[in-house]
C-alpha positions, 0 to 999 in steps of 0.5 A, spaced: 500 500 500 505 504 501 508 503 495 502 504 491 501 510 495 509 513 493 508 511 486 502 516 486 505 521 488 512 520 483 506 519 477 503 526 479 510 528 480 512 527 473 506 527 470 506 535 473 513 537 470 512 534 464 506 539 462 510 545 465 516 543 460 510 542 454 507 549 456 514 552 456 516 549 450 509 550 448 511 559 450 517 558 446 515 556 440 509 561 439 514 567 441 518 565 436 513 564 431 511 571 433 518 574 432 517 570 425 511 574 424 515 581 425 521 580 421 515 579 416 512 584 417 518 589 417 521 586 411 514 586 406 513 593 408 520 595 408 519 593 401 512 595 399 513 602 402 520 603 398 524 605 405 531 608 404 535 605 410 533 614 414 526 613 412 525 606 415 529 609 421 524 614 422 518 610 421 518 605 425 519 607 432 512 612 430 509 605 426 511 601 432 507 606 437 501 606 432 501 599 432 502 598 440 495 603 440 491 600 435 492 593 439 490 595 445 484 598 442 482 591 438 483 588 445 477 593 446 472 592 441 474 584 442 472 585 449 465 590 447 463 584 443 465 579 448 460 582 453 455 585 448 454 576 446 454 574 454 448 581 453 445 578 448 444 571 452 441 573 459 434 575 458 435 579 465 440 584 461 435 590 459 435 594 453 438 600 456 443 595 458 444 592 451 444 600 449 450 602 453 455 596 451 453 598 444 455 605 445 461 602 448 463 599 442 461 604 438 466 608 442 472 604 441 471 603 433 471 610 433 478 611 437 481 607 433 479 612 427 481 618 432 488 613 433 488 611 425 489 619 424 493 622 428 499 616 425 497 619 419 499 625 420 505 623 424 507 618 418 507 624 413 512 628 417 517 622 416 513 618 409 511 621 402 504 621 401 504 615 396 508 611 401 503 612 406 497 610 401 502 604 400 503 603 408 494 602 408 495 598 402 500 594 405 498 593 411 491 589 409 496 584 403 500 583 410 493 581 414 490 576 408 498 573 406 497 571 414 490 569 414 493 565 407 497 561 411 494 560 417 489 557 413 494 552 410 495 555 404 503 556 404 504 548 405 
């Protein structure tokens, strides 16, 4: 009985060190897909964009800033839409309650719009106006090559 009782007790041992390595691996394995994606993304609209090595050194601190904003907010309007969905099924929310998540989200969109301009006027002190035209365009070739090859399109 006491041996059974100690080889338990190793099994969850192992058992426990065994998922912490596999979620450490697993942390390990998404960052560096993460730095892939960046070195991507840097590299395809480096080449979009025409950048000289001054301009690249003068855009992407500002792009870096405009990105670090526009994900908070996405992380926002994801969250508006969470609630907005657990609203939606509990019949005891009212719809004034409804209302104020709707206004809610409505609000985060239009923040990312405010951000959204104000990176504009930053990029054309640092861009020409064709080259921002390009970041836009560049940005949504960025996104569906992704989407593309997260759906297995690049095997």
């Amino acid at each position: 009985m006491k041996k059974t009782i100690i080889s338990i007790i190793a099994l969850c041992f192992i058992t426990g060190a065994y998922a912490q390595e596999n979620e450490q691996s697993k942390q390990q394995r998404e960052k560096a897909r993460y730095e892939q994606v960046i070195s991507a993304k840097i590299a395809f609209f480096t080449t979009a964009l025409g950048l000289t090595p001054q301009e690249a050194e003068a855009f992407w601190p500002i792009y870096n800033n405009y990105w670090k904003e526009r994900e908070m907010i996405h992380k926002r309007i994801q969250t508006s839409l969470m609630v907005m969905n657990k609203y939606l099924g509990d019949e005891k929310k009212s719809d004034s309650d409804i209302k104020k998540i709707i206004e809610i989200y409505i609000n985060h969109i239009s923040s990312d719009g405010a951000v959204q301009k104000k990176y504009q006027e930053e990029f054309l002190k640092v861009l020409t106006v064709r080259q921002v035209a390009k970041l836009y365009t560049a940005e949504e070739e960025f996104r569906m090559k992704m989407i593309h090859q997260l759906r297995g399109g690049n095997r």
